[in-house]
N, C-alpha and C positions, 0 to 999 in steps of 0.2 A: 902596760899595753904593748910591750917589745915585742912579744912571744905569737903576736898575732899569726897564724897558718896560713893558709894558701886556699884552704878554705873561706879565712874572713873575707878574701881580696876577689873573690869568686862573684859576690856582691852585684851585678846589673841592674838594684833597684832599692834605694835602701830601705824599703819598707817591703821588700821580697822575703826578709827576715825579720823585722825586729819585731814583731809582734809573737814572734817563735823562739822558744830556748827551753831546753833541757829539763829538768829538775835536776837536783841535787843527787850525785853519783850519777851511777853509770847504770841509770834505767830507773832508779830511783826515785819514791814520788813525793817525799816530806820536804814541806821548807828548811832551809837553813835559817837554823834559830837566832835571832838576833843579839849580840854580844853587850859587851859594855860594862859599866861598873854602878850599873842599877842594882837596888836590894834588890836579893833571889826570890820578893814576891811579887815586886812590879813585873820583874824578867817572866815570872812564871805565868801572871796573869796577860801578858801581851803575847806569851806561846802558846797560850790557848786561846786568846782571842783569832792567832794567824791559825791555827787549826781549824777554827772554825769557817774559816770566810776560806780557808784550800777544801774543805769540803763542800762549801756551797759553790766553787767555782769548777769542781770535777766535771762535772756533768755538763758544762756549759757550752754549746758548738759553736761559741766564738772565742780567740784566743787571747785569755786575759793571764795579768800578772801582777803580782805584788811589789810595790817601789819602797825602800824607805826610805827617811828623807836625803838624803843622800845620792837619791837614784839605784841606788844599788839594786840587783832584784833579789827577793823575801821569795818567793814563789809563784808558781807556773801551774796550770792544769793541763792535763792532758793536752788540747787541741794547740796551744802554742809549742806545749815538747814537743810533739810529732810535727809541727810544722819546719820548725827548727834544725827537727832532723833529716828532713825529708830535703829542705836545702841547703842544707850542709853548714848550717853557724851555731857550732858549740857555745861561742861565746855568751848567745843568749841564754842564759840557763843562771839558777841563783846563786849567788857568790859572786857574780862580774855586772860590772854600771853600765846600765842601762842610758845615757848618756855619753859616757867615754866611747861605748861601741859606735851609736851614730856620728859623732863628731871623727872619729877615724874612717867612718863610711865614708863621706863629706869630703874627710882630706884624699882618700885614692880614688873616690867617682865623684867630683864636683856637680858633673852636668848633669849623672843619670839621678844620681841623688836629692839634684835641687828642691824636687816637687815635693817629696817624699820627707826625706828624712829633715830639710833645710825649715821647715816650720816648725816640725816637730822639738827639735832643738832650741830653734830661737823660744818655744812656748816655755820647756823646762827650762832656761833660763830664766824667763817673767815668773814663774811660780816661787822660783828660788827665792826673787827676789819681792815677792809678796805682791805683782803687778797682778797676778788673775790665780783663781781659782779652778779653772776644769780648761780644757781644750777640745778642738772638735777640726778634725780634719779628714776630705776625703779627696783622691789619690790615682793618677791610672796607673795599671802597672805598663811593665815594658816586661823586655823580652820574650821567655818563655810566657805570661801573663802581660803582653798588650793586648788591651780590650777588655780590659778585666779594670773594675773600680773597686776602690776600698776606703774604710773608712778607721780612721783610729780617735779612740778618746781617750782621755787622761781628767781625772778628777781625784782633787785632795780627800782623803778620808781617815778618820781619829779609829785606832783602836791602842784600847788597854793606857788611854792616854799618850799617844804619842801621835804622832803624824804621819803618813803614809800614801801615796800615791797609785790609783790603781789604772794601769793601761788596758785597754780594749782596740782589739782588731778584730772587722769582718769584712768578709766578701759585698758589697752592695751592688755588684753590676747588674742585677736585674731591676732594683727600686730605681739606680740611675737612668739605664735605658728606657724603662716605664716613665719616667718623669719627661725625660729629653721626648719620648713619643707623645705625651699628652700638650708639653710645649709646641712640638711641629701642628699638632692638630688647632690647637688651638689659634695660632700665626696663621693656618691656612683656611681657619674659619674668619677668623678675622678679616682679613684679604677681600674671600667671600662677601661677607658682610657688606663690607667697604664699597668692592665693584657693584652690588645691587644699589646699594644709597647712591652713588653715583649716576645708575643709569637712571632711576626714577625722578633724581633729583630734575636732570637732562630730559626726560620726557615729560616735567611737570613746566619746565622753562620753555621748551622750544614748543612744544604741541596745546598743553591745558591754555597756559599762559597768552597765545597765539589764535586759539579757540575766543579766550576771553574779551580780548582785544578785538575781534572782529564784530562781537556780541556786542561791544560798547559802541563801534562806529554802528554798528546796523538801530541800536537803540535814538543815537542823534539823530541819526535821518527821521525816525520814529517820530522824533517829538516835535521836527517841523514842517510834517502834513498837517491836515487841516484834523484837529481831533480836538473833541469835548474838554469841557478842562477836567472834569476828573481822571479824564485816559493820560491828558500830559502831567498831573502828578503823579499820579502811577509812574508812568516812566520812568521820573524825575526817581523814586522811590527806588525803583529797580538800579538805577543807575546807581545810586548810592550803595545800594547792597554791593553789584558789582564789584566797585573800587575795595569794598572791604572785602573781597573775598581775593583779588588780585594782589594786594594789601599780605590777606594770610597766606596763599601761596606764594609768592616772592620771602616768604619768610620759611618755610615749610621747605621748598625746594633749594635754596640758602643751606639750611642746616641739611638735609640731607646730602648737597654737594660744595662742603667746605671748602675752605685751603687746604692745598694738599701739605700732609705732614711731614713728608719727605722729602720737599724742598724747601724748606726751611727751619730756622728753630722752635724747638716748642712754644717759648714764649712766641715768638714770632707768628706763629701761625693760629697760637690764642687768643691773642690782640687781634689779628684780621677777623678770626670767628666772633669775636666778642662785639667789635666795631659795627661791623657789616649787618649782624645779627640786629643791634639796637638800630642802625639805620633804616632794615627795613620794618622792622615791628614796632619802629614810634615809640623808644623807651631811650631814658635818661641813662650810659655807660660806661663805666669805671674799668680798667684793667691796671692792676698794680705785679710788679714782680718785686720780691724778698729772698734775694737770694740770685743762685743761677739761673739764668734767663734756658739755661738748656739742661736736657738731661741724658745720659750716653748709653741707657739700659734701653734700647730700642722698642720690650713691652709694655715698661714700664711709661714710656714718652705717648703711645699708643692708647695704652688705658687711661693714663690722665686727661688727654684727648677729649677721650670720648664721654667721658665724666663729663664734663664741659658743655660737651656736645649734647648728650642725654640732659642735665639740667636745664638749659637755655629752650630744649624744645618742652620741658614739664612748666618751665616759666610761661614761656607763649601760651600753654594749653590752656591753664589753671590756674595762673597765680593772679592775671590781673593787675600786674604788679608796674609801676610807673618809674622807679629805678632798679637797676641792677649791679653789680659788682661782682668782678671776677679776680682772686689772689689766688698767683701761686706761688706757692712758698719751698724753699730748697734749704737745707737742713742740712747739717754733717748725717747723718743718720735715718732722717728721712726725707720725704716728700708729700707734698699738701696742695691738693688745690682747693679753693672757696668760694662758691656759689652762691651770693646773698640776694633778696630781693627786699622788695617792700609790700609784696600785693599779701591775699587773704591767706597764704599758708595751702599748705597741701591736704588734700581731700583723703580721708582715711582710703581709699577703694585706691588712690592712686598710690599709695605707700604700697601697696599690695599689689601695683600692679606688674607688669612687663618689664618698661626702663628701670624702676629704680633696681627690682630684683638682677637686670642684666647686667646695674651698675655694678652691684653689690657680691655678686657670679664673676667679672672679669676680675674686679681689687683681688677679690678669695683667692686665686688662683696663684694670685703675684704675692700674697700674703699680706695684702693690704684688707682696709675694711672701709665702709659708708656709714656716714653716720647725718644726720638728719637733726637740724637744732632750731627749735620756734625762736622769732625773735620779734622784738615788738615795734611794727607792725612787721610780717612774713615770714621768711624760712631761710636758713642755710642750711646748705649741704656742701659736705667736708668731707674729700674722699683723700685716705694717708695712706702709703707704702714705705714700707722698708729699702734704703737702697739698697739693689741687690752686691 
């Protein structure tokens, strides 16, 4: 690697090139056949197996290569040689390690390198040593390409019996910018969301609620005029509706204007929802944490939320249910929260309906999922993510 040019040091990104080199010669487009002191039928049948897999990869508009185990590179298609050349690194090209280049990118651009090439390395190292099978990384560039995303992959693959490595690089800045625009919309539907439940919550509390209350004093006065005693059970009758319907609204307008979640921790502000919640809806309440009490993915803190939030109001509606229990549980790998009751179970029309499909719409998104489990007597609902 002495012989490095002025070319290789030209470098601003070290994935500006390494998904780009040459083929063998000078324009040249056959792999460099692999050596060694195999019989000349093993040799023959693993040079036509690399013939084969360099004509399925010609035609390919992403820029792939052939690794053998060694790292070294076997062959290039087209879109990596012309990449290669077009930024000036011969070195990538078959005959030179595919490895050795990045780890000298690393030593003369440490910092423009870090994002780029510094994973990529550290992965062929763990494959060397049998820790992982394929890799998957995506990348921004700098200089001439800041603003520009890319993705490279590395997976093991057998031909002719041996072991070989093949890399993939492409362009992804529009699937990234498409994803980062449906995350914004999504954050500011959410928002949305949030300030409506909010205000309805606030005009079920200060106005319905305030409505109701005067209903109840005007019904006392009611019941000690001078009236027949069937009008004063009546009363007595209305008066009892009443309290339960003040009852379901303090619970209703509860859940629609929770604790806020972003003054506090998640657990923290699932225990206030879960507490408050069974205080005013007259039910028995459990909240356990397993694990971290908090989570640092800010959609992810939001979605499980509202899981929460959406069951506890399908409890109220439907379930009937005399105890509750709420876990959330925190995972090297993922995340869980659990919704249990005791009442009758969910009503098929309500599996189908609005909340659960919203629940089930927000997880998707985050690549989590809902899942729905009878339990004897009632229902859990188990909504998991992946940490991001």
């Amino acid at each position: 690697m002495g012989s490095h040019s002025g070319q290789y040091v030209q470098s601003r990104h070290a994935h500006e090139f390494p998904e780009g080199a040459r083929q063998a010669g000078e324009g040249g487009s056959g792999p460099v056949p692999p050596g060694g002191n195999d019989p000349i039928g093993e040799a023959d049948r693993r040079a036509a197996h690399i013939a084969i897999f360099q004509k399925l990869i010609e035609g390919q508009p992403e820029q792939v290569a052939l690794l053998d185990a060694d790292w070294n590179i076997v062959t290039v298609n087209p879109a990596w040689a012309n990449t290669a050349k077009l930024r000036g690194f011969d070195e990538l090209q078959p005959g030179h390690n595919y490895l050795h280049v990045l780890e000298h990118v690393l030593e003369i651009n440490p910092v423009e390198a870090r994002d780029s090439a510094g994973p990529v390395v550290k992965a062929l190292h763990e494959m060397q040593q049998g820790k992982r099978t394929s890799f998957r990384h995506v990348y921004s560039g700098v200089g001439p390409r800041a603003g520009m995303e890319f993705q490279i992959r590395i997976a093991l693959v057998e031909l002719g019996g041996k072991t070989y490595a093949t890399v993939t690089r492409h362009d992804v800045t529009e699937l990234v910018q498409l994803r980062r625009l449906r995350q914004g919309f999504s954050t500011s539907l959410i928002k949305t969301q949030e300030e409506e439940r909010r205000r309805m919550g606030r005009e079920l509390h200060d106005s319905t609620m305030q409505q109701l209350c005067a209903l109840g004093l005007a019904l006392g006065q009611l019941r000690h005029t001078a009236l027949p005693a069937d009008a004063v059970r009546l009363v007595y009758e209305i008066e009892e509706f009443l309290v339960e319907a003040q009852r379901e609204l303090r619970s209703i307008a509860y859940l629609a204007h929770p604790p806020q979640l972003d003054q506090m921790t998640l657990g923290e502000a699932m225990r206030l929802l879960v507490e408050g919640f069974g205080g005013r809806a007259e039910l028995e309440t459990t909240f356990e944490i397993d694990g971290e009490s908090d989570v640092a993915w800010p959609n992810a803190r939001v979605a499980l939320y509202r899981v929460v939030q959406e069951a506890l109001s399908n409890v109220h509606r439907h379930a009937k249910a005399t105890r509750l229990s709420v876990r959330l549980v925190s995972r090297k790998s993922h995340l869980h929260v659990v919704v249990a009751d005791d009442g009758r179970g969910i009503p098929a029309e309500v599996r189908q309906g609005v909340g659960l499909l919203g629940m089930r719409a927000r997880l998707a998104e985050l690549g989590g999922r809902l899942s729905i489990r009878k339990l004897s007597p009632g229902t859990a609902i188990v909504g998991s993510l992946k940490r991001g």
